[in-house]
N, C-alpha and C positions, 0 to 999 in steps of 0.2 A: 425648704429642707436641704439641708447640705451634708456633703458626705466628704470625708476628709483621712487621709491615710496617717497615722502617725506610729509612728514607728520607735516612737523614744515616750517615756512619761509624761517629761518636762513641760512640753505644748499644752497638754492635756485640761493640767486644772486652768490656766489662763483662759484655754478656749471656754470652757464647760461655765468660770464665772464671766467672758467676754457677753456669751451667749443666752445667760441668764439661764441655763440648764435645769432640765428636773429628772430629766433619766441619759443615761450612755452606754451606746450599744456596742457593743465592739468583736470586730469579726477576725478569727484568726484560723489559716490556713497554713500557719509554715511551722504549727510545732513550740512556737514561745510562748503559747498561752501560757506556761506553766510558771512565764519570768518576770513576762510583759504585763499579763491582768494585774497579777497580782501587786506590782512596780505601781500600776496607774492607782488602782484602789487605794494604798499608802498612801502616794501622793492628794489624792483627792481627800483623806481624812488628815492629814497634814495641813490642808490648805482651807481648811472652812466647808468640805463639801458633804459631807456627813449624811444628810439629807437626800443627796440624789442618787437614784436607784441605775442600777449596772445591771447589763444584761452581757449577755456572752452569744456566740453562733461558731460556726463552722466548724471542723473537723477537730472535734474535741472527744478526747475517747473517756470512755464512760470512768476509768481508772481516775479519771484527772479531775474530775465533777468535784468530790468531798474539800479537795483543796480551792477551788476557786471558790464555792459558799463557803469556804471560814474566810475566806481572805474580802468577802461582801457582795461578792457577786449574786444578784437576787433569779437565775433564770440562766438556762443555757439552751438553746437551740442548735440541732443538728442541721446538716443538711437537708433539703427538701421539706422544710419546717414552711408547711403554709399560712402567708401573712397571716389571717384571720386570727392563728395562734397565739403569735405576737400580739394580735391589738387584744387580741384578749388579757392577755398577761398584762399590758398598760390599761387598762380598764379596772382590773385588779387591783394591780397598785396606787389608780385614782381612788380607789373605793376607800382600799385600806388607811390611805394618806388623810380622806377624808375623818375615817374612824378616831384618825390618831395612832394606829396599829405603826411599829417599824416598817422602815421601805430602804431606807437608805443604806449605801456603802458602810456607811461607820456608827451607823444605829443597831440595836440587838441583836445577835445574828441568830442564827436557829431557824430564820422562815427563808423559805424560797420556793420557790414556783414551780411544779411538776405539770 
């Protein structure tokens, strides 16, 4: 498992198809969630990634939530959000993924994860 800082979109989809991706987590702490998410999301249905499911974490204020699910994000976690949560929410989206149900960035928006 690797953890990688990126700061710009660009990087984003090469790593995610480098890496053979099926979900991307992405933790924002300085406030750009609202330029940044939204930048990678684009990019990744630009680039063939349509399928793999986006999560969100850190200091994201609840005002901001509606925008990152239109923009595909499936899941946002606050701080002190315990693992378990998470795996549950990837447990979720295997089930779903299985069903055939949408999961990904650029498949039917409307679902996401509370």
């Amino acid at each position: 498992q690797r953890q990688m800082c990126i700061r710009d979109s660009y990087p984003t989809a090469n790593i995610l198809i480098d890496e053979d991706a099926d979900a991307l987590g992405l933790s924002s702490l300085s406030g750009a969630h609202e330029v940044l998410i939204p930048k990678i999301c684009e990019e990744m249905r630009i680039s063939g990634l349509s399928d793999v499911v986006v999560f969100a974490g850190g200091i994201i204020p609840e005002k901001d939530h509606p925008t990152l699910y239109d923009s595909g994000v499936r899941a946002i976690f606050g701080p002190g959000t315990y693992s378990e949560t998470i795996i549950n929410f990837l447990i979720d989206v295997s089930q779903r993924k299985e069903r055939g149900d949408p999961i990904g960035v650029g498949e039917e928006t409307g679902w996401h994860w509370d």
